[in-house]
ChimeraX commands (.cxc) that place a marker at each C-alpha (Angstrom):
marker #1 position -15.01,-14.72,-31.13 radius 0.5
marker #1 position -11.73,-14.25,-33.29 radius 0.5
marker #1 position -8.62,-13.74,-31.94 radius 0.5
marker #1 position -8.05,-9.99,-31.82 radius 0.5
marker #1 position -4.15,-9.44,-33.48 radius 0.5
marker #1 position -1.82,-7.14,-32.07 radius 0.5
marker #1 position -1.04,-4.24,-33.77 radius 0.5
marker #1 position 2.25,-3.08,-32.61 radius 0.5
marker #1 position 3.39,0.23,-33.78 radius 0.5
marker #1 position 5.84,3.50,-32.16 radius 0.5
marker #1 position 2.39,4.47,-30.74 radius 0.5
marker #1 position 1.61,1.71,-29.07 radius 0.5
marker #1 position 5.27,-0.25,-27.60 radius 0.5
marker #1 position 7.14,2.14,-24.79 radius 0.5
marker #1 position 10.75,1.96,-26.60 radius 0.5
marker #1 position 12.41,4.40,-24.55 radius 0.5
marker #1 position 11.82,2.49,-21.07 radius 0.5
marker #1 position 12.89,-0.69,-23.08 radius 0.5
marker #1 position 15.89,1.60,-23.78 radius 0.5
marker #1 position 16.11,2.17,-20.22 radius 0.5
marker #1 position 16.23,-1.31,-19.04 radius 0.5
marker #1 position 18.49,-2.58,-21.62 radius 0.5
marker #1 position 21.19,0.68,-20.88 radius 0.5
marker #1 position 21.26,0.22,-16.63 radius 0.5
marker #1 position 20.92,-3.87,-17.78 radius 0.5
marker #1 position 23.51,-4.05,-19.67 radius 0.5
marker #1 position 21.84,-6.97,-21.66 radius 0.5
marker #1 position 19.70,-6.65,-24.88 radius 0.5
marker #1 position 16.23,-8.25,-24.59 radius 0.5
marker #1 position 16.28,-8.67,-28.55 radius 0.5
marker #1 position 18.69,-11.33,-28.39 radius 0.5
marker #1 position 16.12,-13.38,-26.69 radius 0.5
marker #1 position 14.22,-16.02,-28.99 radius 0.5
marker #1 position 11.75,-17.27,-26.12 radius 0.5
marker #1 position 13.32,-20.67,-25.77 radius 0.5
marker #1 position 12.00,-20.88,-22.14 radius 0.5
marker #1 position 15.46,-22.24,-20.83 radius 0.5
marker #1 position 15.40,-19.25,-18.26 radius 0.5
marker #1 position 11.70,-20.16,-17.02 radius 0.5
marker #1 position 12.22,-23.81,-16.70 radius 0.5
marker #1 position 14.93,-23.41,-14.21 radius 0.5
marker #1 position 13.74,-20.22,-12.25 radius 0.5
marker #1 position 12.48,-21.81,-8.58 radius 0.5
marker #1 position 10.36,-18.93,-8.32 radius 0.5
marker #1 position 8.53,-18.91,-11.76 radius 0.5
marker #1 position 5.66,-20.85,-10.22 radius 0.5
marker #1 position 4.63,-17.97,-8.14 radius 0.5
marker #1 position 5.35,-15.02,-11.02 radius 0.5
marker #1 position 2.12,-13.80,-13.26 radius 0.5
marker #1 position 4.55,-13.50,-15.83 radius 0.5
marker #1 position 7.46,-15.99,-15.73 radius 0.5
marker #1 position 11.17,-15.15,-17.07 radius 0.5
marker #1 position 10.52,-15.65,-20.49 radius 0.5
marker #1 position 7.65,-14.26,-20.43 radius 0.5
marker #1 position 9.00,-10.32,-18.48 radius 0.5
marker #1 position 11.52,-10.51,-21.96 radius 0.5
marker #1 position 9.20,-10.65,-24.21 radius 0.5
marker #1 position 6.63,-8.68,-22.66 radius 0.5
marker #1 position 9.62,-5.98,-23.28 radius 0.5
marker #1 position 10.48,-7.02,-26.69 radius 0.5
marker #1 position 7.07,-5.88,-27.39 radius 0.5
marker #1 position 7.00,-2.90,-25.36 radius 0.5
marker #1 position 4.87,-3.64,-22.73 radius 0.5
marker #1 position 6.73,-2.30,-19.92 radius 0.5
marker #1 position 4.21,-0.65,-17.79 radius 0.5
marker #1 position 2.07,-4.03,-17.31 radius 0.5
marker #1 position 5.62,-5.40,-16.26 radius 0.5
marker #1 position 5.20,-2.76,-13.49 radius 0.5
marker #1 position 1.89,-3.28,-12.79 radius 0.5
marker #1 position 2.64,-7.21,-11.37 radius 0.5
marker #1 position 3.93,-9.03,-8.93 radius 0.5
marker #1 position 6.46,-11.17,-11.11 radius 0.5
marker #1 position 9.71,-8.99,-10.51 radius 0.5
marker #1 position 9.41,-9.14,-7.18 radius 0.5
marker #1 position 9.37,-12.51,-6.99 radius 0.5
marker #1 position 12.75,-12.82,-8.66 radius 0.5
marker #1 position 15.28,-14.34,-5.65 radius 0.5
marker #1 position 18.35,-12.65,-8.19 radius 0.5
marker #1 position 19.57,-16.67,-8.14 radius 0.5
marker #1 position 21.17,-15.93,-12.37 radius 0.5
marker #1 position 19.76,-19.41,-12.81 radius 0.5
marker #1 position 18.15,-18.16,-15.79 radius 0.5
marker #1 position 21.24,-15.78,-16.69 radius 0.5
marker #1 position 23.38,-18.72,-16.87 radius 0.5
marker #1 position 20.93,-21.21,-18.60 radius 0.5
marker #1 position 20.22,-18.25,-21.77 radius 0.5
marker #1 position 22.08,-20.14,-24.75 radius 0.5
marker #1 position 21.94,-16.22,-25.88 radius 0.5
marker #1 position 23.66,-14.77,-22.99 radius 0.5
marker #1 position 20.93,-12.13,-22.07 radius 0.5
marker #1 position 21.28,-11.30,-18.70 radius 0.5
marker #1 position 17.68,-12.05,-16.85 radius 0.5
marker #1 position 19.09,-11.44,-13.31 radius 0.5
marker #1 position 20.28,-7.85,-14.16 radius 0.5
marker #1 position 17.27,-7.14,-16.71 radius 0.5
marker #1 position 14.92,-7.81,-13.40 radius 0.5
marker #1 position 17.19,-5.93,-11.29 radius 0.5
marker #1 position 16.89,-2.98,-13.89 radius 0.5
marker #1 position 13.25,-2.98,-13.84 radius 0.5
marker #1 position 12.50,-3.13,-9.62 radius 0.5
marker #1 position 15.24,-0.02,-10.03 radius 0.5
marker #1 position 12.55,1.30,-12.59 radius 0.5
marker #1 position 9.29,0.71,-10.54 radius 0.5
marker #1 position 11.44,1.88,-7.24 radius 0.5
marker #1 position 12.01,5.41,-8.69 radius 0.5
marker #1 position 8.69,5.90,-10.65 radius 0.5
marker #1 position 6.55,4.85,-7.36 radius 0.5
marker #1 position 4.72,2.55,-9.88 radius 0.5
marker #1 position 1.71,0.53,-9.87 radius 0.5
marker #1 position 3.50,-2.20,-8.35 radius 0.5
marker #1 position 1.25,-4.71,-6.57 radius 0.5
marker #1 position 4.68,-6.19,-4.42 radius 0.5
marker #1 position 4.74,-2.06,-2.44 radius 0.5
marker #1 position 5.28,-3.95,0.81 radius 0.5
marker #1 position 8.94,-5.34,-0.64 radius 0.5
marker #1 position 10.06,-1.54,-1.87 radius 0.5
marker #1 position 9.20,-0.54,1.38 radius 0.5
marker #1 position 11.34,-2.86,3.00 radius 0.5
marker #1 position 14.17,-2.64,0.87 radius 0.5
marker #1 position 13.94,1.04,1.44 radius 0.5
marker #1 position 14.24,0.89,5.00 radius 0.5
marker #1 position 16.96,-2.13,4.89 radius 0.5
marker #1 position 19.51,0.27,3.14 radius 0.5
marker #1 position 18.46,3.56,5.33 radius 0.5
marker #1 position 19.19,1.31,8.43 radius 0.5
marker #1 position 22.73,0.59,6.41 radius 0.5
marker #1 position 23.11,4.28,5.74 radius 0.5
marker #1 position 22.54,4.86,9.11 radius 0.5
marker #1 position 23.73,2.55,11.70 radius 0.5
marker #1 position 26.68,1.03,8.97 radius 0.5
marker #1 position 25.04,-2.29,9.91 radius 0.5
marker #1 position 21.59,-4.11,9.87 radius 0.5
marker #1 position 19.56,-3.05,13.18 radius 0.5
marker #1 position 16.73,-5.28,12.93 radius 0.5
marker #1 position 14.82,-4.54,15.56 radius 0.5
marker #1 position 13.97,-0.48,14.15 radius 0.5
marker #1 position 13.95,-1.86,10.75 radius 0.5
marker #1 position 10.72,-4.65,11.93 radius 0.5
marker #1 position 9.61,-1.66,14.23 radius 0.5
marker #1 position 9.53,0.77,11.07 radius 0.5
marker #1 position 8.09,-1.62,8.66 radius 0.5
marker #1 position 5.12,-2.27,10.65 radius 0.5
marker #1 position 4.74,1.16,11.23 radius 0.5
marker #1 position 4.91,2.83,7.54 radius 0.5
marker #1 position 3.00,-0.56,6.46 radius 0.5
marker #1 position 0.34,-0.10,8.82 radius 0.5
marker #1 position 0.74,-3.42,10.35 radius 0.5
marker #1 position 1.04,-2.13,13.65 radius 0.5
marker #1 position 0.62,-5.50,15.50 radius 0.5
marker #1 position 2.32,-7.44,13.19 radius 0.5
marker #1 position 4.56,-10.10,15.07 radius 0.5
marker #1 position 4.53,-8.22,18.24 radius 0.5
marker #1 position 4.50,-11.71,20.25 radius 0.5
marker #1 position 7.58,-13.02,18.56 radius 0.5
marker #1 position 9.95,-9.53,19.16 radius 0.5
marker #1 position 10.21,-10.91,22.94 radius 0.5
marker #1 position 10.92,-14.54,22.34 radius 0.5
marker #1 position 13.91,-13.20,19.99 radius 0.5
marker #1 position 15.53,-10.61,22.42 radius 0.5
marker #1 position 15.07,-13.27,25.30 radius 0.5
marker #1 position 16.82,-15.72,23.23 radius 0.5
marker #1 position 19.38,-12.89,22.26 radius 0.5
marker #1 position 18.30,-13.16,18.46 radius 0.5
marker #1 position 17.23,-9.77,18.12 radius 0.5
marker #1 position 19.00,-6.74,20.18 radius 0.5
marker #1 position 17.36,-4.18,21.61 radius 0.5
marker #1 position 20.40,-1.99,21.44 radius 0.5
marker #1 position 22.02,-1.56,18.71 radius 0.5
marker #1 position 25.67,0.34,17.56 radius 0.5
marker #1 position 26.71,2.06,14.81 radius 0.5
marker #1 position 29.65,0.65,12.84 radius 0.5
marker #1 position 32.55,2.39,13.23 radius 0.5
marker #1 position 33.43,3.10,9.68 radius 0.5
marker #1 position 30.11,5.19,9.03 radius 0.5
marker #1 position 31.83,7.95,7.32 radius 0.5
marker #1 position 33.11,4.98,5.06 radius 0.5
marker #1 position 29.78,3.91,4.34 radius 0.5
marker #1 position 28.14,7.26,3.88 radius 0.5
marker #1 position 31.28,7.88,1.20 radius 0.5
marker #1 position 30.12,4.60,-1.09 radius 0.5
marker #1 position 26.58,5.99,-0.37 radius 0.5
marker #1 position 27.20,9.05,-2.22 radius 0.5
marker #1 position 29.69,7.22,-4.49 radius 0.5
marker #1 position 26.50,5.27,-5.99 radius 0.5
marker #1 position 24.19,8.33,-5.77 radius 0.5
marker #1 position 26.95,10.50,-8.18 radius 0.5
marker #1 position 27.13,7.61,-10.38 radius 0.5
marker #1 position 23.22,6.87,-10.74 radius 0.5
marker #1 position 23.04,10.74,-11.82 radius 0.5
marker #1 position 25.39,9.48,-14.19 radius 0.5
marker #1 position 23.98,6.69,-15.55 radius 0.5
marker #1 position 26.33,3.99,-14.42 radius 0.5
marker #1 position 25.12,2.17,-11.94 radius 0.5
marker #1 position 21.63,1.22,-10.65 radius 0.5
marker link #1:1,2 radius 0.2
marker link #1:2,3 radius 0.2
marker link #1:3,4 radius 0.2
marker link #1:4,5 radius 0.2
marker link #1:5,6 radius 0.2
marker link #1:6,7 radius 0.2
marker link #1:7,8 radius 0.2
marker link #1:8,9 radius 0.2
marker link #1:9,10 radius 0.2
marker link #1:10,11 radius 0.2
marker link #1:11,12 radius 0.2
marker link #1:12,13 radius 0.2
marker link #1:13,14 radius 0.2
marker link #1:14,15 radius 0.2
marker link #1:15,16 radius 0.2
marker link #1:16,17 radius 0.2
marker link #1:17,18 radius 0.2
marker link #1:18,19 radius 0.2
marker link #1:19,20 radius 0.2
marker link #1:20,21 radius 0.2
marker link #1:21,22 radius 0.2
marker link #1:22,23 radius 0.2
marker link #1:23,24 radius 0.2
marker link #1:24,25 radius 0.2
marker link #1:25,26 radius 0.2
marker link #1:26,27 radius 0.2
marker link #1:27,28 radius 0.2
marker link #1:28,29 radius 0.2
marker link #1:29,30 radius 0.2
marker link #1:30,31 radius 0.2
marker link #1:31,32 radius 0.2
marker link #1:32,33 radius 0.2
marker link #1:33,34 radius 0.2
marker link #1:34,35 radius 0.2
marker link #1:35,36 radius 0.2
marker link #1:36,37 radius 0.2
marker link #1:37,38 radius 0.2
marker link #1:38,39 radius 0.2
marker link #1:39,40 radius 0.2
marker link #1:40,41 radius 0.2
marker link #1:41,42 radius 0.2
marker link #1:42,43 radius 0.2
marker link #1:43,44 radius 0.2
marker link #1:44,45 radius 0.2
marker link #1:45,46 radius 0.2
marker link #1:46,47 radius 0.2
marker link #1:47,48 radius 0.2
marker link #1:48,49 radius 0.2
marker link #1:49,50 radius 0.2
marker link #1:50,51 radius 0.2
marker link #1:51,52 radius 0.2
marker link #1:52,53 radius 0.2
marker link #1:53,54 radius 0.2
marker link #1:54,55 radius 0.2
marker link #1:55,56 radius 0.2
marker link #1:56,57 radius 0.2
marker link #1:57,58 radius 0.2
marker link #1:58,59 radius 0.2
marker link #1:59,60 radius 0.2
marker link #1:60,61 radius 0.2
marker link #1:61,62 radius 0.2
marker link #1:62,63 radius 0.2
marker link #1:63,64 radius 0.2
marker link #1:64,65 radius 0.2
marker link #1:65,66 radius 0.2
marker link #1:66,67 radius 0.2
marker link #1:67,68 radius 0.2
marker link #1:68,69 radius 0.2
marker link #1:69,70 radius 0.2
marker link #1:70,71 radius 0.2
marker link #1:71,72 radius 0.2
marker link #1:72,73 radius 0.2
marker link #1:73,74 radius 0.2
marker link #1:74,75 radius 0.2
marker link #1:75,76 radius 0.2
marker link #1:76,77 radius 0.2
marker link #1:77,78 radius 0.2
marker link #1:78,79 radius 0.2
marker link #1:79,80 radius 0.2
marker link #1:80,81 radius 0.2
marker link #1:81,82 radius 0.2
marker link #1:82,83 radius 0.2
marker link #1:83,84 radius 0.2
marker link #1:84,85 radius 0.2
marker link #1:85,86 radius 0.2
marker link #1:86,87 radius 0.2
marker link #1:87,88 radius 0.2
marker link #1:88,89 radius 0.2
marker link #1:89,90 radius 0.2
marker link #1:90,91 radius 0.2
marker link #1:91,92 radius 0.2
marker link #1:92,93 radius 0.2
marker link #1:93,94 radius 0.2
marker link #1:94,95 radius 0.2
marker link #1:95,96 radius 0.2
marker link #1:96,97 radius 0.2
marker link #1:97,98 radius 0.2
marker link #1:98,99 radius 0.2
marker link #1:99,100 radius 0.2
marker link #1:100,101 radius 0.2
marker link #1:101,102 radius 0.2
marker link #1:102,103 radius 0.2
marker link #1:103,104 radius 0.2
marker link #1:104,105 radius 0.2
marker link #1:105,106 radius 0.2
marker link #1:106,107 radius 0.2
marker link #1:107,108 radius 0.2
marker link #1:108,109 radius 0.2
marker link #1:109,110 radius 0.2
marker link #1:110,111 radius 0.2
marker link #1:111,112 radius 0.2
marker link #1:112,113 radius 0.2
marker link #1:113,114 radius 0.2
marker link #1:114,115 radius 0.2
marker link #1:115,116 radius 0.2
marker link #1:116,117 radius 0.2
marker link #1:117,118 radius 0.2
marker link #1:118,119 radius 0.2
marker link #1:119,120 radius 0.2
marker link #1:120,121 radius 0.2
marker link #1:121,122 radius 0.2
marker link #1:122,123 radius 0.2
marker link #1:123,124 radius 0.2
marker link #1:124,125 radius 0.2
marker link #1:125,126 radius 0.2
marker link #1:126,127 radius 0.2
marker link #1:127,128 radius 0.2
marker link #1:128,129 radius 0.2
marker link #1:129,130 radius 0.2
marker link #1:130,131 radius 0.2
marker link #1:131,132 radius 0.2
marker link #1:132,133 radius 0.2
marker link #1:133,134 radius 0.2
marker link #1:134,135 radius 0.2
marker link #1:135,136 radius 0.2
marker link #1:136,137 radius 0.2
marker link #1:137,138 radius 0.2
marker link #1:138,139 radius 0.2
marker link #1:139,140 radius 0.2
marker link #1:140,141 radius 0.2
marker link #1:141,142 radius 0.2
marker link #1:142,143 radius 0.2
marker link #1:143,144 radius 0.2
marker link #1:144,145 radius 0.2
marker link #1:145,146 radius 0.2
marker link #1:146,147 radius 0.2
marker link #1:147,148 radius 0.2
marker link #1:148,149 radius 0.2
marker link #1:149,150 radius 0.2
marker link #1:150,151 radius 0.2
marker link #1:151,152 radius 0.2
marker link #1:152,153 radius 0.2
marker link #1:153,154 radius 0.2
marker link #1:154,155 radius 0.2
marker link #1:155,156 radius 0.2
marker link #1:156,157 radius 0.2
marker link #1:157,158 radius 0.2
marker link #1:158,159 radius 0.2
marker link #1:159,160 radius 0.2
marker link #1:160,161 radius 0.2
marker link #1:161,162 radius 0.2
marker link #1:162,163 radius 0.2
marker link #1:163,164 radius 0.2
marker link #1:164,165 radius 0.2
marker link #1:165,166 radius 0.2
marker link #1:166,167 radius 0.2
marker link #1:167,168 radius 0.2
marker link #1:168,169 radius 0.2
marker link #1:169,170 radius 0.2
marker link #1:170,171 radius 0.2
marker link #1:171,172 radius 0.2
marker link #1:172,173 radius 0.2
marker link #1:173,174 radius 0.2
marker link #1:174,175 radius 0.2
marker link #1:175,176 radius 0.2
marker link #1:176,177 radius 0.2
marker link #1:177,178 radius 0.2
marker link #1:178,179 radius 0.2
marker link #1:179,180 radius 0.2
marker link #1:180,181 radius 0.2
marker link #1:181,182 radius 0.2
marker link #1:182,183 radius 0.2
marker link #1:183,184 radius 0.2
marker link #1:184,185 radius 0.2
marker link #1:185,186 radius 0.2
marker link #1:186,187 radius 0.2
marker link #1:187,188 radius 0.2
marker link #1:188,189 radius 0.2
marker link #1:189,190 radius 0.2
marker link #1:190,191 radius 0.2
marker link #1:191,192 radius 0.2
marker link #1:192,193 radius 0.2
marker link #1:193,194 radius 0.2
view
């Protein structure tokens, strides 16, 4: 069987979302020539479908939606190992960031649903205790992920060992944090920030 070619055309590449990800980026995917610098060093590339290199030019050709559709920028620890190996100074680490911001507000196909959920309920528990309450934010996890059970032995060996409070209090500068809250929310309307 012959290798079928690619036919890449305005019909079939998504250049508005690569628009998207290059303007909350900040960082131009065409500068990228696929030397595989960023790949080599990423620790986590082992366990991406589509490795560094490969998420770039994935979105050189388009392809963003099957970008969505996997696992591989969820996987990315944000480490700007591969930001700072590019000899081309495209900026992986925010690119990635750009695109979880994507599949977070378009409720995508994402396979990784189980991390947005989490980070979603890490930064409402900021929002609204001004601090990290881990014990609601395990609680609520299992919960909304349907894992009711889900390390119910180890809760009381952390609270015995006073690694995990079962009270909690709210930071004293919450009016603070609810003002950088809405700070970021005025400037995602306008575009300048994530």
């Amino acid at each position: 069987m012959k290798n079928k070619l690619m036919h890449l055309s305005n019909e079939t590449m998504n250049i508005g979302f690569v628009k998207k990800v290059e303007a909350l980026s900040g960082s131009s995917v065409r500068r990228c020539f696929q030397c595989g610098k960023c790949s080599a060093g990423c620790p986590m590339s082992t366990f991406m479908e589509h490795p560094p290199n490969r998420v770039v030019r994935l979105l050189q050709l388009g392809q963003g939606q099957r970008i969505l559709a996997g696992r591989s920028i969820w996987y990315c620890a944000s480490c700007e190992t591969c930001t700072t190996r590019c000899p081309n100074k495209v900026d992986l680490a925010a690119i990635m960031d750009a695109l979880r911001k994507l599949s977070w507000d378009a409720d995508g196909p994402s396979k990784e649903s189980y991390v947005q959920l989490a980070n979603r309920l890490f930064i409402e528990n900021i929002r609204t205790y001004g601090r990290q309450y881990e014990l609601r934010l395990g609680a609520a996890f299992n919960m909304k992920s349907g894992q009711f059970l889900k390390d119910l032995m180890l809760g009381p060996k952390l609270i015995s060992k006073g690694k995990l409070k079962m009270f909690h209090s709210k930071n004293k500068n919450i009016a603070e944090i609810e003002g950088i809250f809405k700070r970021i929310e005025e400037m995602r309307k306008k575009g300048e920030a994530l």
